[in-house]
C-alpha positions, 0 to 999 in steps of 0.5 A, a space after each residue: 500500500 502507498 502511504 501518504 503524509 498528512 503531517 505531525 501529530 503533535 500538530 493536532 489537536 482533539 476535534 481537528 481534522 485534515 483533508 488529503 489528497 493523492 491522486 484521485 483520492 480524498 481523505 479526510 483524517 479526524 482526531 478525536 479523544 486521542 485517536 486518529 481516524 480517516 475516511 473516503 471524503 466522498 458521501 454515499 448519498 450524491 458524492 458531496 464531501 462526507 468529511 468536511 461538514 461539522 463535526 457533532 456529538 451524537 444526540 441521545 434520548 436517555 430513558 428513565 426505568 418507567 419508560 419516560 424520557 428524560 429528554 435529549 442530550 448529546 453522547 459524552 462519547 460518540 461523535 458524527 460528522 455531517 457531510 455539509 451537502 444534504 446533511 448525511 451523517 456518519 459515525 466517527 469510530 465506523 464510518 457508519 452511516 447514522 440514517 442506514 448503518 448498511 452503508 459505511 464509508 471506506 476507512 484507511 488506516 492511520 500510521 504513526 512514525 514518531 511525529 508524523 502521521 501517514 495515511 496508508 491508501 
């Protein structure tokens, strides 16, 4: 596999994130909490830049034990980010697509030599 450098790590910080292009290729590579993950900047839905929309945490309804919500909060540890075309929403961890866990964008793997950061394509 080709890797490509997407820069140092120390230049990172949680909640960035960087597009990389080889080629034809786009990929978009996020750090959050400490670790890094990239995916394919190309949304399932119409080809729009899955990667470069907000990024937010998911929003869950908490549950009491007698079946009534407690309302809407946002995850202490899921984060989604949105393609900014129609709004797609994808889970950082997977690539999953939130509406249709069937669909999941490509994930390339992260490699980290020292400080530097590589995309392996």
């Amino acid at each position: 596999m080709a890797e490509k450098l997407v820069g140092k790590a120390s230049e990172f910080k949680d909640g960035d994130r960087r597009i990389v292009i080889a080629g034809e290729k786009e990929v978009g590579v996020f750090k959050n909490k400490g670790e890094f993950f990239a995916y394919s900047n190309y949304c399932l839905h119409q080809g729009g830049p899955a990667c470069e929309g907000l990024t937010i945490a998911k929003v869950e309804e908490r549950i009491m034990p007698d079946l009534t919500s407690r309302g809407l909060y946002f995850s202490d540890t899921d984060m989604l980010f949105v393609c900014p075309w129609h709004g797609y929403e994808y889970d950082m961890k997977t690539g999953e697509c939130v509406s249709n866990r069937k669909l999941r964008l490509r994930r390339y793997e992260v490699v980290q030599k020292g400080d530097e950061l590589y995309v392996d394509l």
